[in-house]
C-alpha positions in Angstrom: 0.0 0.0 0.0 1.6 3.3 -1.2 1.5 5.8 1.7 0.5 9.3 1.7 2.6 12.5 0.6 3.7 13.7 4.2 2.2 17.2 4.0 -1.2 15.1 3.8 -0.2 12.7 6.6 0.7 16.3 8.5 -2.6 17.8 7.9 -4.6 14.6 8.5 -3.0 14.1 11.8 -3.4 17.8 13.0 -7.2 17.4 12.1 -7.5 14.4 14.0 -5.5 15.7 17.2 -7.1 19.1 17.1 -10.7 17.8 17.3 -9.4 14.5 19.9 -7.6 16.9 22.2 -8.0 20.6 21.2 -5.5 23.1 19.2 -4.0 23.8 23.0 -3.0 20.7 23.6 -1.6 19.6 20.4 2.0 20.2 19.9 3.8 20.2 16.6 5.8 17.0 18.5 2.6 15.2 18.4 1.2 16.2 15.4 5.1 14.9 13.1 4.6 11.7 15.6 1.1 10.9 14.4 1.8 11.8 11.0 5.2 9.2 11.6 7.5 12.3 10.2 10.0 14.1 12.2 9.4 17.3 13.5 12.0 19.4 10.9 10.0 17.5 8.4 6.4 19.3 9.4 8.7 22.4 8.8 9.1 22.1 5.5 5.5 22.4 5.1 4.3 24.3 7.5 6.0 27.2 9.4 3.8 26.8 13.1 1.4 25.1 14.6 -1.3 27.7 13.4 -0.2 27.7 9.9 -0.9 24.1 10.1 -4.9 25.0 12.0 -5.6 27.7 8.8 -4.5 24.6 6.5 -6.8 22.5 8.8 -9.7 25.0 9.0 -9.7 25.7 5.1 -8.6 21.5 4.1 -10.3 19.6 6.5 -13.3 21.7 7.9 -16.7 22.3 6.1 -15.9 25.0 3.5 -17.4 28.3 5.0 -15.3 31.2 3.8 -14.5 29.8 0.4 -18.7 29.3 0.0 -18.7 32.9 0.9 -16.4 34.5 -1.7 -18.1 32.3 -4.5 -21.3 34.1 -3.8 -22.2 36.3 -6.4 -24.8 39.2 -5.8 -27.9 39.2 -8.1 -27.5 35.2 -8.7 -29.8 32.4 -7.6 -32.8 32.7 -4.6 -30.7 34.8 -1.9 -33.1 33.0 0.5 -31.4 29.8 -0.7 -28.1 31.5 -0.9 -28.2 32.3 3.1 -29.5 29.1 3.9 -26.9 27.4 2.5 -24.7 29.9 4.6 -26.3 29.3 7.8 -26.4 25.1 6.6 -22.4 25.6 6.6 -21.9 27.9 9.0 -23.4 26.1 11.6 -21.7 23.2 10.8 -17.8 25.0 10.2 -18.7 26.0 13.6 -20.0 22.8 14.9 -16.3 21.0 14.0 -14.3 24.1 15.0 -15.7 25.0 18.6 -14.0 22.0 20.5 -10.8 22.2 18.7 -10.5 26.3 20.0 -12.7 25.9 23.3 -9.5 24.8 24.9 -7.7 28.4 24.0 -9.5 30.5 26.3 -8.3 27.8 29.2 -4.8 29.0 28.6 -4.7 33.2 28.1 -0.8 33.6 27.4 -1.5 30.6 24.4 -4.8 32.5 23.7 -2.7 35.5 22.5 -0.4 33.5 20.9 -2.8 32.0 18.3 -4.7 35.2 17.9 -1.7 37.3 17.2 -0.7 34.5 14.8 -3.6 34.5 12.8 -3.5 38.5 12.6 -0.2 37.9 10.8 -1.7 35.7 8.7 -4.5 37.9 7.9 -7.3 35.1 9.0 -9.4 35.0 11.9 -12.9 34.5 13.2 -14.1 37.5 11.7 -13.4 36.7 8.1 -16.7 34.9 7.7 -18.9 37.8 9.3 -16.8 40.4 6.5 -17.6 37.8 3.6 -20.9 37.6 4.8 -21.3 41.3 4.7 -19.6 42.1 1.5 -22.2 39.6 0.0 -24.9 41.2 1.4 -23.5 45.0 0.9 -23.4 43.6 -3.1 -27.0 42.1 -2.8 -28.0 46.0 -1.0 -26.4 47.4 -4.2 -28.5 45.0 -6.7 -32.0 46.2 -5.1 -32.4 42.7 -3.1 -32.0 44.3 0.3 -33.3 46.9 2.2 -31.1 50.0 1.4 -31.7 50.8 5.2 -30.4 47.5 6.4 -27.3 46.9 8.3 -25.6 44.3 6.5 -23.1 43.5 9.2 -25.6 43.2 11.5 -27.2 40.7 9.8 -24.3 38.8 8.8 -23.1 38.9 12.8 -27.0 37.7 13.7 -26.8 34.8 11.2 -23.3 33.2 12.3 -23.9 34.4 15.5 -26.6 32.4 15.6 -24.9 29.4 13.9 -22.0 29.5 16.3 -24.3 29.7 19.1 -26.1 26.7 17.8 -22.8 24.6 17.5 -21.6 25.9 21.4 -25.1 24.9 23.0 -25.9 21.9 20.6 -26.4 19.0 23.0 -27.5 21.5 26.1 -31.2 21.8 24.8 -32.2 18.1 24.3 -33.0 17.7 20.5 -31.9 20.3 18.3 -33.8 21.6 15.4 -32.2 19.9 12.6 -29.6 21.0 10.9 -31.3 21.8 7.3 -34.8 23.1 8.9 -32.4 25.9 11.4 -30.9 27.1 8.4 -33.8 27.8 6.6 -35.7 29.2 9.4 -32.8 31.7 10.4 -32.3 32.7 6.5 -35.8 33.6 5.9 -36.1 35.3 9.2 -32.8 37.4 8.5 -34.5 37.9 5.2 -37.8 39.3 6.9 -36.3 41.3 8.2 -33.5 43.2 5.4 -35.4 43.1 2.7 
């Protein structure tokens, strides 16, 4: 059996460790030990451990920010288009909120990653500005309300699927999945356009 290229055997075995025992927890020691490289190796790839989360986050994760800069204003049902937004949202956040809840144990790491990902230019508040610049571009083409606060809605809509994926097994049964994201789009919608 041929084996994989090591850079997918590196992001494979990050994915898995992150959402087994957290980004705080998982070292780059780990992570080349699981992916059976040396360490120097994952640095050929990758230049830190949260280089290797983006390539995690955008690789391995359900495809939210990409879905939001393929969104083109004017084209197809925009109810559809935000469902489909809230369908992934809530499920990008879903995978990513046990990997990250261990961050805000451990402050001094906390600022580590975060001051990380502002070097990279990536963050948690990419999707709420894609979001936003797609509904800004539907404001412009007459499909929302030109009164409407378009990052507003786009912080209501993830909000609401991030909140969904941090109190998902709190509430009993949860709505399902495709019937939330409908009902949040076309109540976002009710109220923007």
């Amino acid at each position: 059996m041929e084996q994989k290229p090591a850079r997918v055997r590196i992001v494979d075995a990050a994915h898995e460790l992150m959402l087994g025992i957290g980004l705080a927890r998982t070292t780059t020691k780990e992570i080349a030990k699981a992916a059976g490289c040396s360490e120097a190796a994952l640095y050929k790839y990758f230049r830190n451990k949260e280089e290797i989360f983006v390539t995690v986050l955008g690789e391995r994760m359900p495809r939210l920010v990409p879905l939001l800069s393929d969104l083109e204003a004017g084209e197809g049902d925009l109810e559809r288009n935000l469902t489909e937004v809230a369908r992934q949202a809530a499920l990008f956040y879903q995978q990513t909120f046990p990997v990250l809840a261990s961050l805000y144990a451990e402050p001094r790491l906390k600022d580590r990653h975060e001051a990380a990902m502002r070097e990279m230019g990536t963050g948690p508040h990419k999707p709420i500005q894609g979001l936003d610049a797609y509904l800004r571009a539907e404001q412009r083409a007459g499909r929302v309300s030109p009164g409407a606060d378009t990052y507003a809605a786009a912080s209501l809509l993830l909000g609401a699927c991030a909140q969904r994926a941090f109190a998902y097994e709190m509430g009993g049964a949860p709505q399902p999945l495709d019937d939330f994201a409908a009902s949040l789009a076309r109540t976002l919608l009710g109220g923007i356009s």
